[in-house]
C-alpha positions in Angstrom: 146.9 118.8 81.2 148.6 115.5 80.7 152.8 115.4 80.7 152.8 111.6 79.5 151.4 109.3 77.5 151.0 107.1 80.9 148.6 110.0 82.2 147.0 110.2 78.6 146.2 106.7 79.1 144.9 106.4 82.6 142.8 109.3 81.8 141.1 107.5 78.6 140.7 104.0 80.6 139.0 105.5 83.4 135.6 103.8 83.7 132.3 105.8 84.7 130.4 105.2 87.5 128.2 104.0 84.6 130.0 101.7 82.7 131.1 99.8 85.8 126.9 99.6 87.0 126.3 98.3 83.1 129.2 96.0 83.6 128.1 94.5 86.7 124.3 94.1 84.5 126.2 92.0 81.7 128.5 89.0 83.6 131.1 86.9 82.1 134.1 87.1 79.7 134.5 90.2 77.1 136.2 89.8 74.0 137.3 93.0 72.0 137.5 92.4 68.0 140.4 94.0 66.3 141.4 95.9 69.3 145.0 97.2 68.1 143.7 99.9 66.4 143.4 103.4 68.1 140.9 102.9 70.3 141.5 99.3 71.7 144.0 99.2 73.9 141.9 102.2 76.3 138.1 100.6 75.4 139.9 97.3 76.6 141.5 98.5 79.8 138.7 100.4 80.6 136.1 97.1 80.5 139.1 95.6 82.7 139.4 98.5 85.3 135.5 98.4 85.3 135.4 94.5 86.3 138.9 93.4 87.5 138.0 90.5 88.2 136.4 88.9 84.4 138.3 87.7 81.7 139.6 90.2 78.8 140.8 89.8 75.6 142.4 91.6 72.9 142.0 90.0 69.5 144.0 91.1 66.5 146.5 89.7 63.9 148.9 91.9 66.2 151.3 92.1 62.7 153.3 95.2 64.3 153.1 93.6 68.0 151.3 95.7 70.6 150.3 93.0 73.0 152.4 94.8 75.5 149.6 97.2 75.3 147.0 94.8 76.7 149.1 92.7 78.2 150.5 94.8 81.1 146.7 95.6 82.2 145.9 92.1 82.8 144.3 91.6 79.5 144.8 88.7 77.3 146.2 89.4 73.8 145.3 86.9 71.3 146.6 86.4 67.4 143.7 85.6 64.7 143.5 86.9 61.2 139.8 87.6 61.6 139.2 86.7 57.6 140.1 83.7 58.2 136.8 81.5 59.1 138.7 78.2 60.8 140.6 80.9 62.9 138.1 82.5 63.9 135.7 79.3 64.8 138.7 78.6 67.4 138.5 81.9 69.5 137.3 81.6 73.2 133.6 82.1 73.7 132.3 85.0 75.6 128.9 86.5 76.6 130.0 90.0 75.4 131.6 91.4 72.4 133.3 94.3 71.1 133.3 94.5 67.5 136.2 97.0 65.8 137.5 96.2 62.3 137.4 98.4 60.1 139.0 99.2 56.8 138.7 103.3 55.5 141.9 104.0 54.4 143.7 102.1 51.6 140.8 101.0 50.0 141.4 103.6 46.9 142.8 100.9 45.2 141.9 97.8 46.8 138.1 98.2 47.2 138.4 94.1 47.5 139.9 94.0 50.7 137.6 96.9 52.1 134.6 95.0 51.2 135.7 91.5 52.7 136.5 93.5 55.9 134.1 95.2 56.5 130.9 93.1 54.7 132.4 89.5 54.9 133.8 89.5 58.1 131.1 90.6 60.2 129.1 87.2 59.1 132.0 84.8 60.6 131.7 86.9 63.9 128.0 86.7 64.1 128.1 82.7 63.5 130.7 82.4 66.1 129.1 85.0 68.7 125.4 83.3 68.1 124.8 83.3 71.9 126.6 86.6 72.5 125.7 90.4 72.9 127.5 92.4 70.0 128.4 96.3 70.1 129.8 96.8 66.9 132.0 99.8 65.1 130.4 101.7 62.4 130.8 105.3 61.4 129.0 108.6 60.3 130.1 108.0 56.6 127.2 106.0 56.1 125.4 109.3 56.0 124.5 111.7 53.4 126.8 115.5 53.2 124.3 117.5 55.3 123.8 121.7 56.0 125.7 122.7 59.3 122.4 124.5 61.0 120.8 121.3 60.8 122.8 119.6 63.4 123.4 116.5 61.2 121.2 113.5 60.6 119.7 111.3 63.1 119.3 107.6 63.3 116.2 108.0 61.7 117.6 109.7 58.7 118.2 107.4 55.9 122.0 106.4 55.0 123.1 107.4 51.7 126.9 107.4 51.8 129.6 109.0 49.7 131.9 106.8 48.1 132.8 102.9 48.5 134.1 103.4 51.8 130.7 104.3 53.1 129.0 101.9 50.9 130.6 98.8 52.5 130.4 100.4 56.0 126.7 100.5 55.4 126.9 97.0 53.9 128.5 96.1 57.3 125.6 97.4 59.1 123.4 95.3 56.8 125.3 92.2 57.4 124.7 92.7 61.7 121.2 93.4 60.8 120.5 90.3 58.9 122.2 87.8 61.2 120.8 89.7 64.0 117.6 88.6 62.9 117.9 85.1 61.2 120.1 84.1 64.5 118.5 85.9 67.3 122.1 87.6 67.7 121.2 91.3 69.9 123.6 93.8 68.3 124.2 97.6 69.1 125.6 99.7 65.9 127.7 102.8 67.0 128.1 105.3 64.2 131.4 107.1 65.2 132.6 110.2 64.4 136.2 111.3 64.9 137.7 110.4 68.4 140.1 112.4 69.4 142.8 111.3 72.2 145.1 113.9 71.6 148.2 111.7 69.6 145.1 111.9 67.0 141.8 112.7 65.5 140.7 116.1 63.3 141.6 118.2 66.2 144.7 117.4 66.4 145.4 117.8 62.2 144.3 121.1 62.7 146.2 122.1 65.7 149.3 120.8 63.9 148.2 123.0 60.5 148.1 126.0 62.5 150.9 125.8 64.3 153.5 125.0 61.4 151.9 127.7 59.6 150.1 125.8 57.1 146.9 126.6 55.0 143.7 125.1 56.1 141.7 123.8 53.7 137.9 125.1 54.5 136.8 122.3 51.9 134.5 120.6 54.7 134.1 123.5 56.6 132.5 121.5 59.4 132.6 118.4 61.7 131.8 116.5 64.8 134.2 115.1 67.3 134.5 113.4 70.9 137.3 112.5 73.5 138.0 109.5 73.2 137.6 108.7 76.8 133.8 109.5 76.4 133.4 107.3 73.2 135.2 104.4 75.0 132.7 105.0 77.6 129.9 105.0 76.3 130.8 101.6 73.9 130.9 100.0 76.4 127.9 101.4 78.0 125.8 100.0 74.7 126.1 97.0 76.1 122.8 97.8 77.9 121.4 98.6 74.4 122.1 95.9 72.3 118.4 94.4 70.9 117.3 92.8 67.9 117.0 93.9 65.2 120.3 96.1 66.1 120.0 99.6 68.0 121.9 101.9 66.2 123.1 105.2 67.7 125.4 107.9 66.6 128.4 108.1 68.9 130.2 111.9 68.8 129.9 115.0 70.3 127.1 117.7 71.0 128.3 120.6 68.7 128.5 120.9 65.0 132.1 122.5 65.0 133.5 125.1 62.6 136.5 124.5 61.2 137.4 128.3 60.9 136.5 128.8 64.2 138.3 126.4 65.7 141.5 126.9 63.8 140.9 130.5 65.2 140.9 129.8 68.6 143.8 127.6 68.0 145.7 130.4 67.4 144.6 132.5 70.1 146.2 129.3 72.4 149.3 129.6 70.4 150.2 133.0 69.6 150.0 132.8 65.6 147.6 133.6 62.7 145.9 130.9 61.3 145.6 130.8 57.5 143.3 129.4 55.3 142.3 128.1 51.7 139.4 127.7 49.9 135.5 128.7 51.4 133.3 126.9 53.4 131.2 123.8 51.4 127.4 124.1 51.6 127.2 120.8 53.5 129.2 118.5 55.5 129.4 114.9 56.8 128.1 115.1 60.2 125.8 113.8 62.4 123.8 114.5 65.4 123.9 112.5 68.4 121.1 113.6 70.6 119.8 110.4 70.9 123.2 108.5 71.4 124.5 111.1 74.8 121.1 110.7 76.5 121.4 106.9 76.1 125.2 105.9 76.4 126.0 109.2 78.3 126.7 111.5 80.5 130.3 113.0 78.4 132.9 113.9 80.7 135.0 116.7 78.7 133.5 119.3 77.0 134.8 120.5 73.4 136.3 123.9 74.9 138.6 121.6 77.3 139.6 119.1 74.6 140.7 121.8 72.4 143.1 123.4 74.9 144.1 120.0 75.9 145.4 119.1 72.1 147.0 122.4 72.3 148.7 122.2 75.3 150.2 118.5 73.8 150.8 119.7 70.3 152.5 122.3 71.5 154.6 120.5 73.9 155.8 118.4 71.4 153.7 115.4 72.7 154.0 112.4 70.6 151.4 111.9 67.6 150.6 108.2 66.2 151.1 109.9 62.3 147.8 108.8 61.8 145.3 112.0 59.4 142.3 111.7 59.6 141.6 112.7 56.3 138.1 114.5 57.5 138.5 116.9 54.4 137.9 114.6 51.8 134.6 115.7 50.0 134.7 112.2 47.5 134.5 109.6 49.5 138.1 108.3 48.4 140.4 107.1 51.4 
């Protein structure tokens, strides 16, 4: 169990004997793209802890700050509004790339901004990374609602997705597949669902339900997740992967999970009686990734230990980034 965030963190930087043999396959500089999200400042210290010796860098408008974050690993943090095209055309070169921006929540609203995000930006990146390898972010909303006993869809299931949100994320995908082939650009698409690194992720919404008493919704009465440790792992594992046209693989864990059932066993961990509202939905956005573990894996924590780990921190008042995930919405709407 970890008693700081400082152990937290170690723990999710921690490269794999893998990652540091695919490293070692793929030389020179690495450049992560909208890396102050959630996930960036671990992926990023992992790649450095992995090869201490290249050159890393943390892009982002940093509009909040957070440099500190990459900056006391020995990674370089760099300011860029990534819409910006004459910006972006000034950025240092590098072999590999890490592509991260994103824009789900908000775009109720401002469906503008989501689109130029996530559809217009990844054009400027590909015309500046032309000679580059490209793992880039996508996410399991680009798939259909599916039944639970199927196990989800694979990469050779068609995308249909629910709601503009997972219409532009699929016209991001679009967008790395067309420059991948007019420029020659290898890309690797990873189709996330829900990292979990105990401050957040649908874990760590339910744990908090159930332990202040609160209803849980049974809505989406089923979902996927992964430690985040694992997913920054195996990211930077695609590296080996990327190929043109783009190899896309579903990044999450092995289990359909039940929402019920793990609200249950939360509980059990923390004495109380979990309640709930509403029945189970006859499907649920998830996704299978098979394919995805035997090729970016092995996973290092199983779903049993990451649930008593987010107990363990919830219930120890560890400190949460405030962040829902919002896994319960049925309409697409974020």
């Amino acid at each position: 169990m970890f008693r700081t965030e400082a152990e937290l963190e170690d723990a999710l930087s921690e490269p794999t004997p893998q990652v540091i043999e695919t490293l070692a396959r793929h030389p020179g500089d690495i450049v992560f793209l909208g890396a102050a999200g959630k996930m960036g400042p671990t992926l990023a210290r992992m790649a450095k802890r992995a090869a201490p010796e290249r050159r890393v860098m943390a892009v982002s408008r940093f509009s909040t700050g957070g440099e500190a974050a990459f900056t006391s690993h020995g990674i370089e943090a760099i300011r860029c509004d990534l819409l910006n095209e004459s910006e972006v055309a000034k950025l240092p070169d590098a072999p590999n790339v890490v592509y991260m921006p994103g824009r789900k929540f908000g775009s109720t609203g401002d469906e503008g901004t989501t689109w130029a995000i996530n559809c217009y930006l990844p054009s400027l990146v590909c015309r500046k990374y032309a000679r580059s390898r490209i793992v880039a972010f996508s996410t399991g909303n680009v798939y259909p609602f599916s039944r639970s006993e199927t196990g989800g869809p694979t990469e050779d299931d068609l995308p249909n997705p629910v709601g503009e949100y997972g219409m532009s994320a699929l016209g991001r995908e679009r967008m790395f597949g067309y420059f991948s082939r007019s420029l020659n650009v290898p890309v690797s698409i990873l189709r996330l669902n829900y990292a979990v690194d105990l401050r957040y992720g649908v874990l760590v919404d339910l744990a908090r339900s159930v332990l202040a008493g609160d209803a849980v919704n049974l809505g989406m009465g089923y979902f996927n997740t992964i430690w985040q440790g694992d997913a920054n792992a195996m990211t930077l594992r695609a590296f080996d992967h990327c190929e043109v046209p783009p190899r896309v693989l579903n990044m999450t864990g092995p289990e359909v999970l039940s929402v019920r059932r793990v609200c249950e066993r939360f509980g059990e961990l923390f004495g109380v009686a979990p309640r709930f509202t509403g029945t189970e939905g006859d499907t649920a956005l998830i996704s299978n990734a098979t394919a995805g573990i035997a090729t970016l894996g092995p996973l290092q924590v199983r779903t049993d230990r990451l649930i008593e780990w987010v107990a363990d921190w919830v219930k120890d008042g560890g400190r949460l980034l405030g962040k829902p995930t919002h896994f319960e919405a049925r309409d697409g709407k974020y």
